[in-house]
C-alpha positions as CSV (number, residue, x, y, z in Angstrom):
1,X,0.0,0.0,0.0
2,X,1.6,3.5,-0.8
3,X,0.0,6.6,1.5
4,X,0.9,10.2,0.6
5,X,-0.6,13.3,2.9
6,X,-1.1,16.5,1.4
7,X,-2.1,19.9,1.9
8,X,-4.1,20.5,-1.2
9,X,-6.9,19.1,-2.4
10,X,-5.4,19.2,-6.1
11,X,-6.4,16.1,-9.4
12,X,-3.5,15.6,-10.2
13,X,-3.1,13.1,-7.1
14,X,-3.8,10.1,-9.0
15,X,-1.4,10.7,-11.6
16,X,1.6,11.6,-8.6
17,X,0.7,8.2,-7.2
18,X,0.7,6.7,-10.7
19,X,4.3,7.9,-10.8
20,X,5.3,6.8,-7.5
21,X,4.0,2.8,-7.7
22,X,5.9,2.6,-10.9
23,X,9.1,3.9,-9.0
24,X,8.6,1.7,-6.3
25,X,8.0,-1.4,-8.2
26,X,11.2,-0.6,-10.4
27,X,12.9,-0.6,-7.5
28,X,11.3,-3.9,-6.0
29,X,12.4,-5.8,-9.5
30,X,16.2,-4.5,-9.3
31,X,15.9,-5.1,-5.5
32,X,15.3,-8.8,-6.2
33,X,17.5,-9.1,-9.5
34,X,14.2,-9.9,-11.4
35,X,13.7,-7.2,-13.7
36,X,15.2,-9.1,-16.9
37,X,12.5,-11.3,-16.1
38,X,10.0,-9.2,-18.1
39,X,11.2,-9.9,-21.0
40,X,10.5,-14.0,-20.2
41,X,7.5,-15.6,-21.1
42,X,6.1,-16.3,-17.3
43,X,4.6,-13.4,-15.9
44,X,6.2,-11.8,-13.1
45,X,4.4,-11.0,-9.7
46,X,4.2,-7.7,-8.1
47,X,2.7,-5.7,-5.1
48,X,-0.6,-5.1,-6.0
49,X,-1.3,-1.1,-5.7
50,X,-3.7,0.5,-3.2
51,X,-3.2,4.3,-2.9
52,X,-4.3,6.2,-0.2
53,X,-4.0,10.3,0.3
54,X,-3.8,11.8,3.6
55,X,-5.3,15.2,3.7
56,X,-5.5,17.7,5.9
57,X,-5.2,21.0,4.2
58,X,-7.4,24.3,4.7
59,X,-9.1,23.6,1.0
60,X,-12.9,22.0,1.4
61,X,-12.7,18.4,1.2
62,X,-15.2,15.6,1.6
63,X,-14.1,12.9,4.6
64,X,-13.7,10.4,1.6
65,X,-13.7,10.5,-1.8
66,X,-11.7,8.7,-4.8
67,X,-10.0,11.0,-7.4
68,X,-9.2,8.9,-11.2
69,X,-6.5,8.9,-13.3
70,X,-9.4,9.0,-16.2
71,X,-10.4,12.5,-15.7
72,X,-7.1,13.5,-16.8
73,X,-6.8,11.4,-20.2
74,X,-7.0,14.1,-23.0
75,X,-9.2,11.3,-25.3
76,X,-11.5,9.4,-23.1
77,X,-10.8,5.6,-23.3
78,X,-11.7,2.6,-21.3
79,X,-9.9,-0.1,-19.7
80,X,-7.2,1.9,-17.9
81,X,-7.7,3.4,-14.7
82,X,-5.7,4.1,-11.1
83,X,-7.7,5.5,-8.8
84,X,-6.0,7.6,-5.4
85,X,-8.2,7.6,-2.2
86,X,-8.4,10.6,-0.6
87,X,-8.9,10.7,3.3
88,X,-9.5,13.4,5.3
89,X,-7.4,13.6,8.5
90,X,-8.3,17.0,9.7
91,X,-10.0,17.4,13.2
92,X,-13.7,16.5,13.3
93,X,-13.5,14.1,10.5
94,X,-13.4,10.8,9.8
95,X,-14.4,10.2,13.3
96,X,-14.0,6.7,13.6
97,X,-10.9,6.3,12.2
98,X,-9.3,9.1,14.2
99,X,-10.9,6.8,17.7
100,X,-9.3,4.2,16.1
101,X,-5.6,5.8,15.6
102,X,-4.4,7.6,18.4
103,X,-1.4,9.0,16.8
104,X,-3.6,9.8,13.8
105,X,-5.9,11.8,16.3
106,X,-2.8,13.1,18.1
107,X,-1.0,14.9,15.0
108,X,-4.6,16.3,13.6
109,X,-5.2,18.1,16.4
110,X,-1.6,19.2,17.2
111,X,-2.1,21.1,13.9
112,X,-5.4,22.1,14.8
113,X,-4.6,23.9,17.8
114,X,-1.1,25.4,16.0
115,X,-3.4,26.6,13.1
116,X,-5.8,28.3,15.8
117,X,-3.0,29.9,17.2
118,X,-2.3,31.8,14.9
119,X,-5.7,32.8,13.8
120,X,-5.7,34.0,17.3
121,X,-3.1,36.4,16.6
122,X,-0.6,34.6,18.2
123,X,3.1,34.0,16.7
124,X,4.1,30.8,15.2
125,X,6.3,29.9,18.1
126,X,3.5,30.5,20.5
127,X,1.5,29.2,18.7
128,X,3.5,26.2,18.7
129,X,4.0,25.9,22.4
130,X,0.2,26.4,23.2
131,X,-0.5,23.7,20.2
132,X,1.6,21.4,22.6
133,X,0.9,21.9,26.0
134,X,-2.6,21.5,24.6
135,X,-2.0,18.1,23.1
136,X,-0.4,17.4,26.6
137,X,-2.8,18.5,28.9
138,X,-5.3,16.5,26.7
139,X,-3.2,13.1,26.4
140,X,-2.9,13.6,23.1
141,X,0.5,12.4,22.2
142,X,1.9,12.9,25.2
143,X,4.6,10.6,25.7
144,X,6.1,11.9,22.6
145,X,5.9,15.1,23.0
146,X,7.3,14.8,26.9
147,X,10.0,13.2,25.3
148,X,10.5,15.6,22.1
149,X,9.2,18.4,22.7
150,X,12.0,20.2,21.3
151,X,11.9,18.5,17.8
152,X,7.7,18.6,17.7
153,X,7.9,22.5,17.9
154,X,11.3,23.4,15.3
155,X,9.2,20.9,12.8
156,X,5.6,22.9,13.6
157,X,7.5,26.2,13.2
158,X,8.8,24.7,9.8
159,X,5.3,23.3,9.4
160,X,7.0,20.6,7.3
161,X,4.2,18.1,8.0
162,X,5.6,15.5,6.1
163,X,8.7,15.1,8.7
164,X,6.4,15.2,11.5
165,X,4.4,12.6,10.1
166,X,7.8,10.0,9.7
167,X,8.6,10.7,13.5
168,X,4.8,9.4,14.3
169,X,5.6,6.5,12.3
170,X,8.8,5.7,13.7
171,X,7.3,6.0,17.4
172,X,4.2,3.9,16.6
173,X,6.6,1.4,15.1
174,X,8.7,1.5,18.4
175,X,5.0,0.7,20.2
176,X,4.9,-2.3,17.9
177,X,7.7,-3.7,18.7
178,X,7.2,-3.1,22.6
179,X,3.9,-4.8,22.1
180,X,5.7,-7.9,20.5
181,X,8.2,-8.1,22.7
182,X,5.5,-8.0,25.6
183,X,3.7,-10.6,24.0
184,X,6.5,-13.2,23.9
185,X,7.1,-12.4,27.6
186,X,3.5,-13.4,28.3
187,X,3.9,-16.2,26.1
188,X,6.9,-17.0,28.0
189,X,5.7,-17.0,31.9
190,X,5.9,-13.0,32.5
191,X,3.3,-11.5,34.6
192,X,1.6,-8.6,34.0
193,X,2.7,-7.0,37.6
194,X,6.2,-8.0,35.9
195,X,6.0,-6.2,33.2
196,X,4.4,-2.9,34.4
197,X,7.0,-2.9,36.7
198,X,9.3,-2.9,33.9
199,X,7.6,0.5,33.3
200,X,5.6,-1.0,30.4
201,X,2.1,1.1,30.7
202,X,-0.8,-0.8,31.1
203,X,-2.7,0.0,28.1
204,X,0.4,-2.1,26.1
205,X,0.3,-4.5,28.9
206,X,-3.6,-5.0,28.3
207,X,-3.1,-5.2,24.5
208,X,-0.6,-8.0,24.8
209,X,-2.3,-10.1,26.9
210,X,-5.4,-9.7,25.4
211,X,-3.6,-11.3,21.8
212,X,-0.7,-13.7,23.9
């Protein structure tokens, strides 16, 4: 699955994640040395696309909605379509998905709050620290931001999103491994009172004992 977030709601979407599966199966041939292989009778296998856009720009947006490569041919023609799906991640939206991704929820309010910051008037780097403390005092994100804060508010004052959405992913894949790990421990004879007071927090403690 390939996932892009944007901050316009642009058409030309579909054709940008056109561009990017072909790159990325290029480089998944030469990866596994199988790219001569075209050329050989038997087909050759590859990842099956399924693109999804990320959106949470100021632009009106529906919470869902698929965009096709189609609507840009210059001669209509049938047979021959990629389609992008857009989701909208901003705050009040999507609902149920946001309840079901708490880092998702977390980072679409963080730039919530710094966006109403400085529609209150305030500067971007107040803005910034109130965005946090906010998502703080709320549990939003918490643990990460305790631990990086510094780094959360130099990337909101950049507002490069995309670089605050990789360090999102690279703590929720630290929380998947934790869970793992937890999970063998269970499987192995580890209690739960062991493992919280490991300073493992309860709700991953729950979660793997729930699925040991």
């Amino acid at each position: 699955m390939n996932d892009e977030k944007v901050k316009r709601n642009h058409k030309n979407m579909p054709l940008r994640g056109l561009i990017h599966y072909v790159q990325c199966v290029d480089g998944y041939l030469e990866k596994r040395n199988i790219k001569k292989k075209i050329f050989r009778k038997a087909i050759v296998k590859i990842p099956a696309p399924d693109y999804y856009v990320l959106y949470n720009g100021t632009d009106e947006a529906l919470d869902r909605q698929e965009m096709h490569l189609s609507d840009a041919f210059m001669t209509p023609v049938t047979g021959y379509e990629w389609t992008a799906k857009l989701i909208n991640i901003n705050a009040n939206r999507n609902k149920a998905l946001m309840d079901a991704c708490a880092s998702l929820k977390g980072y679409s309010k963080l730039v919530e709050y710094m966006r109403e910051g400085i529609d209150n008037g305030l500067s971007e780097e107040d803005a910034a620290d109130e965005a946090i403390e906010r998502c703080i005092n709320e549990g939003l994100l918490k643990e990460y931001l305790l631990q990086k804060r510094g780094e959360a508010k130099l990337m909101l004052l950049h507002f490069d999103e995309n670089d605050l959405k990789k360090s999102l992913e690279e703590e929720r894949e630290e929380e998947r491994e934790l869970i793992g790990a937890s999970i063998e421990r269970i499987r192995a004879g580890a209690t739960r009172e062991e493992l919280l007071a490991e300073g493992i927090d309860e709700k991953t403690v729950a979660f793997a004992i729930k699925y040991a």
